[in-house]
N, C-alpha and C positions, 0 to 999 in steps of 0.2 A: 504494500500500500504506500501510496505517495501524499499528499497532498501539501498546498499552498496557505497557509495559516490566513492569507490577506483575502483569501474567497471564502472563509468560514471551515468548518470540519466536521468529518461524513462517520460521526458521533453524536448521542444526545447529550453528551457532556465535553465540553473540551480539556482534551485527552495531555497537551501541555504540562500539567502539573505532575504528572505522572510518569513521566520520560523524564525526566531531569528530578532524580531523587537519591539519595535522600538528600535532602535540604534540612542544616540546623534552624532549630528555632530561635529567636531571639528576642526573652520577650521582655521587652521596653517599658521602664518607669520613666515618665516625666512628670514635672510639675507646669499645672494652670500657671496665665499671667496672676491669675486671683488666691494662686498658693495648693491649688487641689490636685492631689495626684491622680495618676492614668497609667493604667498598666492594660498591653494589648501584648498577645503576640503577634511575630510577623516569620513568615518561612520564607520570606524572599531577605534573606540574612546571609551574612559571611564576613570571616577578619580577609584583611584584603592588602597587608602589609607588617612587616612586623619591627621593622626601624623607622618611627614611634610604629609601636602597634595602633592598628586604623579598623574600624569595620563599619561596614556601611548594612542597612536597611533600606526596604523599600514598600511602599503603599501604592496600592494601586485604588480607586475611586474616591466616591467622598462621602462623607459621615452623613447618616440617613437625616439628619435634621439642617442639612447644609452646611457648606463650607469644607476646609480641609478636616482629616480624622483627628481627632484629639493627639494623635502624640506625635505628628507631624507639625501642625497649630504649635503643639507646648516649645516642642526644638525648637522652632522659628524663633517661637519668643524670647528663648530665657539662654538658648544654645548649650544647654547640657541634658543627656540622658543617659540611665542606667540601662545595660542587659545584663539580665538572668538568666543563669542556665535553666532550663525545663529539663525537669527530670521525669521517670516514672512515677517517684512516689506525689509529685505532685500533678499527674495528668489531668485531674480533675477541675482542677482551678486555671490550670494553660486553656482548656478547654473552654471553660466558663469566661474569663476573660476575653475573650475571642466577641464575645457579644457587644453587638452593636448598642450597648448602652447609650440612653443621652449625654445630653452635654452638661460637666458638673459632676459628675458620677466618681466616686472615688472606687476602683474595684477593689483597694485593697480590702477595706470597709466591707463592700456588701459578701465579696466572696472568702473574708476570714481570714486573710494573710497578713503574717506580724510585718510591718516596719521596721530596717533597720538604718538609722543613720548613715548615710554615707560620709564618707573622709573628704572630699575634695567638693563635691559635686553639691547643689541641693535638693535634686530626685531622693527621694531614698531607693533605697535597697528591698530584695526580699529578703527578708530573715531565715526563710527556710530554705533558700537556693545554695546549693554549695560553690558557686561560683559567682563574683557582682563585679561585672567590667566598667567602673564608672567612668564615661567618655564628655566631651568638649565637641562640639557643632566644628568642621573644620569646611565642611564644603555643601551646597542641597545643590543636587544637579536632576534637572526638569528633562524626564525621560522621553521619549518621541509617543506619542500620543497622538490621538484623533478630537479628544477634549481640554482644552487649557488644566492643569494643574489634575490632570486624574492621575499621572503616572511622578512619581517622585519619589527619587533618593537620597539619603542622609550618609555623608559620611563624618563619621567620628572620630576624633585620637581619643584612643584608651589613655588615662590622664591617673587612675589609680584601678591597683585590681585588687579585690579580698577573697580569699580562697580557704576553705571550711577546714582546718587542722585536719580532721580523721581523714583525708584523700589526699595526704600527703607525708609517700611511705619511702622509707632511704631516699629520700632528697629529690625524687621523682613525683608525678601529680599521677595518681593511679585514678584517670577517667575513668575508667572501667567501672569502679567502684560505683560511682557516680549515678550511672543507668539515666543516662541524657536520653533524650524522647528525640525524634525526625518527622519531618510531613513527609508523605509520600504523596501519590495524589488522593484526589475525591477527599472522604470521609477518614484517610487509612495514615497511621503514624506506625512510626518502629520504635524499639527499643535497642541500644545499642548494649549488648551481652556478650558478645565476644571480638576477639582480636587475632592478628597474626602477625609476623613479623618477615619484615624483608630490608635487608641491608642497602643502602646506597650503591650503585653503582661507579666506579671509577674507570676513566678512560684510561685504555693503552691501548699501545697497538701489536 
């Protein structure tokens, strides 16, 4: 099967998100201009450099009550946001926040997740993510779209990281532990559970 994404596709769903997987989640605290936090995940996520470390997010439409989605809106404003690792034991609540809640909604609030003070940044943190990349607004570059501002990416310098003591064994970060969650496509995420090892390669001739 072939087809041209720009003439639509010969699915009742577009199949997109599902060929390019797994995608980390990356899910985003920011704070309102008014001080309210907003925590969304986003699977269109990735670090993207690592001398400063940089990772960018992206959003594609707009918030059901108009305008941009709330933690697009919050970075504009204030130019700092936090990513959370999603993990398994918190699948529940990555999910939950996913919800197109109005404008003003604090999810930490409605769906029961502690706040932790961040060090640099003024997002908070989750407290129960084992991993809090607090990042600095470095660049929002306006993606090619068919409607003004539906397609938009953030990129960030990671500017302080906090990382959960128990997932860090002889001097190494044993992700594994971890049990980080992926989008796949449709309805369908993974857990990551295993690993394997392969050396770098070195040129000779």
């Amino acid at each position: 099967m072939f087809y041209e994404p720009k003439n639509g596709y010969p699915f009742d769903e577009n199949p997109f998100a599902a060929l390019v997987f797994p995608r980390p989640i990356g899910w985003i605290s920011t704070l309102s201009k008014n001080g309210i936090a907003n925590l969304a995940p986003y699977s269109f996520f990735n670090a993207i450099a690592y001398e400063p470390p940089q990772v960018m997010f992206s959003a594609t439409g707009f918030h059901s009550q108009g305008g941009l989605k709330d933690s697009i809106a919050n970075v504009l404003s204030n130019n700092e946001f936090v990513v959370n690792l999603a993990t398994k034991k918190l699948k529940n609540q990555v999910n939950q926040t996913s919800i197109d809640a109005p404008h003003g909604i604090d999810e930490f609030n409605v769906f029961k997740l502690k706040k932790r003070k961040s060090k640099i940044v003024e997002p908070p943190s989750i407290a129960e993510s084992p991993v809090n990349l607090e990042c600095r607004l470095f660049k929002k570059i306006d993606l090619k779209t068919k409607v003004k501002n539906q397609n938009i990416m953030i990129i960030g310098e990671v500017v302080g990281i906090h990382i959960d003591d128990q997932f860090i064994k002889k001097g190494k970060i044993d992700s594994l532990a971890m049990r980080a969650i992926s989008r796949m496509g449709y309805a369908e995420y993974s857990e990551i559970y295993s690993k394997f090892f392969m050396e770098r390669l070195k040129w000779s001739k």
